[in-house]
N, C-alpha and C positions, 0 to 999 in steps of 0.2 A: 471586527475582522471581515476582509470583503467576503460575501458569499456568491455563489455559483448555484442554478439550476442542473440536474442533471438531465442533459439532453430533452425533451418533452415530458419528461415526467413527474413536473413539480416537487420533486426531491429537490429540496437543496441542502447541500455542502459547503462549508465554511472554507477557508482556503488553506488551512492547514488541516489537517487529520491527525488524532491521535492511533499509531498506531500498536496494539495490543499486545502481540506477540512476545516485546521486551519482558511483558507481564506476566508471560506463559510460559519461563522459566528459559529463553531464548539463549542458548552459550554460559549465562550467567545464573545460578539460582536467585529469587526477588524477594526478598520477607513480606509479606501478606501487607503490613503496615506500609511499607515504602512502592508497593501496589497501587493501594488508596491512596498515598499520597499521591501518587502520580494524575491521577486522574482528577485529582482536586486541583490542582498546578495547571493543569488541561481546564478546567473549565473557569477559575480564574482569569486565567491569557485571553479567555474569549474565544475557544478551540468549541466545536459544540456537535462535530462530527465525529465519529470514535466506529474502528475497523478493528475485528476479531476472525476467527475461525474457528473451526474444531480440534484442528490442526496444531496449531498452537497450544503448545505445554498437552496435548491431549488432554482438553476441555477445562483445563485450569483459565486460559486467560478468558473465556467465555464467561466463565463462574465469578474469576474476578473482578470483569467489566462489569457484570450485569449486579454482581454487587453494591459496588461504586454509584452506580447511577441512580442504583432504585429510587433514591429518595427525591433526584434530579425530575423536575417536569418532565413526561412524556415529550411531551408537543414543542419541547426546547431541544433536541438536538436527535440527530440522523447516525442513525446503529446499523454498520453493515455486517454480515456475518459472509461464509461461504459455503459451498455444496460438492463434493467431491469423492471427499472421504470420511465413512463413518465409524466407529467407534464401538468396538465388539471388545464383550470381556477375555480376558484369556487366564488360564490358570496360575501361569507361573509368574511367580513378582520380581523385582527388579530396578534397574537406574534403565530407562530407555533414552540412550543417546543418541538414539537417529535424527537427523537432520537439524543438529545442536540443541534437541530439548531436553535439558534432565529434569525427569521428575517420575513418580513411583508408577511402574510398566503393569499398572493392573488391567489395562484395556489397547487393542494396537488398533492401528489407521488398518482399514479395510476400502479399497478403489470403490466408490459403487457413483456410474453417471447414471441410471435408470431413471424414472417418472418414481417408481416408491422408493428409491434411493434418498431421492431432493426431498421430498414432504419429509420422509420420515429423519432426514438431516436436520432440516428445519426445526420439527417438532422435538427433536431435541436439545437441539441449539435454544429452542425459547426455553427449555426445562431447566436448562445449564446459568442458563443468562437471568431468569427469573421474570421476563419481562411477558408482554402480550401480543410484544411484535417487534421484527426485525422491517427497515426501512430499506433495503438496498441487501441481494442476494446475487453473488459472484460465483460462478464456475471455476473452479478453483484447481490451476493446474492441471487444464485436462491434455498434456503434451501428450502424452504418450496413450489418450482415451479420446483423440480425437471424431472420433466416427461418433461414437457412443454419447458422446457433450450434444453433438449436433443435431443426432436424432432420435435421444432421448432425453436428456438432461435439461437441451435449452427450452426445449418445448413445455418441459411440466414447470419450468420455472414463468414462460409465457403466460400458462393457462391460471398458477397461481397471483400473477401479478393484474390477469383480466377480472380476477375474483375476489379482489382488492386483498389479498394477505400480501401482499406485499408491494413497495409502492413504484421500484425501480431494478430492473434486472441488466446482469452483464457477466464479463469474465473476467477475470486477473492470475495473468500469468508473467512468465521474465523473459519473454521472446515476442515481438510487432508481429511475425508473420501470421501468424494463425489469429492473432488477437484483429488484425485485418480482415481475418474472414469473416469472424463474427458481425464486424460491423456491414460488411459488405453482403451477406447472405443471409443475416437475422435481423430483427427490428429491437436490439439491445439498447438500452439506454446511454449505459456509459461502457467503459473499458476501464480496466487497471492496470498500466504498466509498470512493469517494476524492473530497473537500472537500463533501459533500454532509450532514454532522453534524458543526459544527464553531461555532464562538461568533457567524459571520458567515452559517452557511445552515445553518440545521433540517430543510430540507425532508425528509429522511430519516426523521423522523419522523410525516410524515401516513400513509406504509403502509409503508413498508419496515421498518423496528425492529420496531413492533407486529407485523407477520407473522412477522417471522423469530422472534419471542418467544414468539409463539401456537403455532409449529410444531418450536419443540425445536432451531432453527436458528441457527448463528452468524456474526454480522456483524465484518471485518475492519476497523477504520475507518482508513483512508489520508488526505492531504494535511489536516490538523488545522490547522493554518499558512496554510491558502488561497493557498499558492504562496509565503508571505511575507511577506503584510500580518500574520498575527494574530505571527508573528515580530516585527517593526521597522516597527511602522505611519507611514511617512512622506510625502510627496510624492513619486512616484513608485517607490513600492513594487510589488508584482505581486498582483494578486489571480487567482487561478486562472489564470495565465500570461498576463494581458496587465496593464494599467496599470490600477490601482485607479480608479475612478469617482469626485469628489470625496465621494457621498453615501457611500457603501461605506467610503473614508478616514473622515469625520468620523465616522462610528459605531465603528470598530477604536479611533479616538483616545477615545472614548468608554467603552469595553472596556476601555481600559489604564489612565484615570484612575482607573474603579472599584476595578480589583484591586489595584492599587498603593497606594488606599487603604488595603486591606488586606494590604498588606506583602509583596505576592502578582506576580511577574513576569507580564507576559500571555502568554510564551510557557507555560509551567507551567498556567495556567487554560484555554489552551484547550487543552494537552493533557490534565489531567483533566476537561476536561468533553466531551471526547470518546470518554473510555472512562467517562464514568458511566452509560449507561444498560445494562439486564442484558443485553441480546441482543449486546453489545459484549466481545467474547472477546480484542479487542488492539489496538494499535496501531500500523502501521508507520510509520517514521520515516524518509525517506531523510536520511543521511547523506554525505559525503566524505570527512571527515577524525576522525582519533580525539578532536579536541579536541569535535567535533562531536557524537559518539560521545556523550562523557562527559558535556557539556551535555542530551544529551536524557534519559539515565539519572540525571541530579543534578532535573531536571525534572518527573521520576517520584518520586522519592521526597521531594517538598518538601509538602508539609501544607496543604491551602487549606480555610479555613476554608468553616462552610455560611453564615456570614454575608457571603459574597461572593458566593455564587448570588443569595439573598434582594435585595440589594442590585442584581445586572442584572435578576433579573425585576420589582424598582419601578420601577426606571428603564425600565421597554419592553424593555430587551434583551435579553431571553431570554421564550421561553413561559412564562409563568403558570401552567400547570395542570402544566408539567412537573415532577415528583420528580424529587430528585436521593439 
């Protein structure tokens, strides 16, 4: 599997990512067994990057990654975690269904972007995960902690990655604009966008690509699928976690006739055309299950022709002036 440098910081990233959250008990509860199997599926395909948070399953898919791996060579594959929000106990128990995770509410997400917020995220994140070290640390949704990311957050993640605990830093969020600042105002390694270049929203490319491109910078491209619709576009599918919009449907149904034309799955097209442009270093994928696994790595290695680019950008659906 091809791999990618992230930006200057000899991190490298495989070009697919496994990504964890499925694991974390994501909309779906996962039996621990079909966990690990996932992650065995993941490194069979030749997947050898793997992306978590705290956030996810509140510290379950962290527990479960780092499970998984333990026995995996260190020095064989790139763990990224994130920093944002941490994890305080709280007394009353529970199903905690915020933000589609269920699993037992013995601890809730607390906002913290500070300098001992990040270490002490970290250090628990290695406790969770069971490892000695995370490769790659993201600022993690700091929309609505934008001050607070910038001049405290990104800085203690700088000072850790000058002190080698960590080997590459950046942010990952589901909006270009601010994920633009970062690169444009901070010396980040890479970026993580997630559903913001993908067959349904370009927008990523009015500055975020071309700067990360201009400046030696690389972009992680997350949610390629829009939650689902560019998966299984049907009445009542999910575009970005809520309900597809009928115009947003008829255009996915429109994406799928094309490709299909050309012999071409739409979930396959809009996964390579989310890793074709060059400031695009990978792609993660959350996953569940190993069939799921296997599906996204049979995905990657399937052939789409250029006569099926040429084909959305006659029809409207795709930029014109875009190279692929």
């Amino acid at each position: 599997m091809r791999r990618s440098t992230l930006g200057r910081s000899g991190v490298e990233i495989t070009e697919l990512s496994f990504g964890a959250a499925g694991i974390g008990n994501l909309f779906t509860p996962v039996e621990p067994a079909a966990a690990a199997a996932a992650v065995d599926a993941a490194w069979d395909a030749g997947i050898r990057t793997f992306d978590t948070a705290p956030h996810y399953g509140l510290g379950l898919s962290e527990r479960r990654l780092g499970q998984a791996l333990r026995t995996r060579p260190r020095d064989a594959y790139t763990l990224s975690t994130k920093v944002g929000r941490l994890l305080e106990p709280r007394s009353a128990d529970g199903d905690d269904l915020a933000n589609g995770f269920a699993v037992p509410a013995d601890h809730r997400r607390v906002w913290d972007f500070s300098a001992d917020g990040v270490r002490r995220s970290i250090e628990e994140s290695l406790t969770r995960l069971g490892l000695d070290r995370v490769d790659v640390v993201y600022l993690h949704d700091p929309d609505e902690h934008e001050e607070a990311a910038f001049n405290h957050g990104y800085p203690a993640l700088e000072r850790l990655r000058s002190e080698g605990v960590v080997g590459a830093i950046g942010a990952g969020m589901n909006q270009a604009a601010m994920l633009t600042r970062f690169l444009r105002d901070t010396d980040v390694d890479a970026v993580l966008c997630a559903g913001r270049y993908t067959l349904l929203d370009q927008s990523a490319l009015d500055e975020l690509l071309p700067e990360a491109a201009a400046r030696g910078k690389s972009v992680v491209v997350g949610g390629v699928f829009n939650s689902g619709l560019l998966a299984d576009p049907r009445p009542g599918a999910t575009f970005d976690y809520a309900a597809a919009p009928d115009d947003i449907l008829n255009r996915a149904l429109r994406l799928k006739a094309v490709a299909e034309r050309h012999g071409v799955p739409l979930r396959a097209a809009a996964l390579h055309y989310s890793l074709g442009h060059p400031a695009v270093a990978g792609a993660l994928v959350g996953t569940r299950s190993a069939d799921e696994v296997r599906d996204a790595a049979d995905l990657l290695a399937r052939t789409v022709p250029a006569e099926l680019w040429d084909e959305l950008r006659a029809e409207g659906l795709l930029p014109k002036e875009e190279a692929r």
